[in-house]
C-alpha positions as CSV (number, residue, x, y, z in Angstrom):
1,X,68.9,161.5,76.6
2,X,69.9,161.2,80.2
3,X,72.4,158.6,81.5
4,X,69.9,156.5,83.4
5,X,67.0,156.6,80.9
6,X,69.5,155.3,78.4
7,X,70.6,153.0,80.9
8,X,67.4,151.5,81.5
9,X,66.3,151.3,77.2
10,X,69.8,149.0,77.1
11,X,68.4,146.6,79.8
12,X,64.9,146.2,78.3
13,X,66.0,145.7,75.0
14,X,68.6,142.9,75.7
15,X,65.9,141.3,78.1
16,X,63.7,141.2,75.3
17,X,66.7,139.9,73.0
18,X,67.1,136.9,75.6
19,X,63.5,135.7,75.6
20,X,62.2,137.8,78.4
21,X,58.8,139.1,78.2
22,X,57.7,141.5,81.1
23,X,55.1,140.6,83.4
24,X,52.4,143.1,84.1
25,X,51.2,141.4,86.9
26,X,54.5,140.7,88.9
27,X,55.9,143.9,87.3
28,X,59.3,141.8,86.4
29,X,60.8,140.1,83.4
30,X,60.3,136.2,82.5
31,X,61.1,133.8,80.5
32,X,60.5,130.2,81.2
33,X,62.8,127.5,80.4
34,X,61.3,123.2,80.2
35,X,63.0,120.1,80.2
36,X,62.2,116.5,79.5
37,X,59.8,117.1,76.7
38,X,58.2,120.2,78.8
39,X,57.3,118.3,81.4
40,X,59.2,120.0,84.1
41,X,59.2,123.9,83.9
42,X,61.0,127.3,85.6
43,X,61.0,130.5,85.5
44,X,63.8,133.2,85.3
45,X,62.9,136.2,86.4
46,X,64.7,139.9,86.4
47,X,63.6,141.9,88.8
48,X,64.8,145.4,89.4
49,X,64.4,146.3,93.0
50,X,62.8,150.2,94.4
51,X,67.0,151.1,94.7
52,X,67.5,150.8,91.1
53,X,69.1,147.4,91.7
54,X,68.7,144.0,89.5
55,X,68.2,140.4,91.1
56,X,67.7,137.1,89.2
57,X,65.3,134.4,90.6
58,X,65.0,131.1,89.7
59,X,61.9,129.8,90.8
60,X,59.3,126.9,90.3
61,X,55.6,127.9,88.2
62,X,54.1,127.9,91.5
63,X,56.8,130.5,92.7
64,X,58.9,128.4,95.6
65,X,62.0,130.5,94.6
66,X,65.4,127.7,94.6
67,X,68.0,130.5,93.8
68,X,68.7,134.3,93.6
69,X,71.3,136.2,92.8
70,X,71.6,140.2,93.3
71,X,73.1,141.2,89.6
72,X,73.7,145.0,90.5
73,X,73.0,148.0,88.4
74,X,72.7,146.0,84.6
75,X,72.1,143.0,83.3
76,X,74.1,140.5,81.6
């Protein structure tokens, strides 16, 4: 198995591990955390970019983005 595909099952499986589910639409990785009785909610999102690169987004349901974070090549 080459270095990157391997690379790439790790990822995916410890998203899913976390919580993440992937989002076909957005073509990322969610998982949505709620407070005060689920009242309020957000989303995290991983989101590998076209240069093989992983950013985290923390963003409102309606999608106004509050922080990001450029992870690098894996995910922790």
């Amino acid at each position: 198995m080459d270095d990157a595909f391997a690379r790439e099952v790790t990822i995916r499986s410890l998203l899913k591990s976390k919580g993440y589910e992937f989002d076909q639409d957005n073509q990322w990785w969610v998982r949505e955390w709620t407070t005060n009785g689920g009242q309020e909610r957000v989303l995290e999102v991983a989101a590998k970019t076209d240069d093989g690169e992983w950013n985290k987004l923390m963003m409102t349901p309606d999608g106004f983005v509050f922080s990001a974070e450029t992870i690098g090549e894996g995910i922790d």
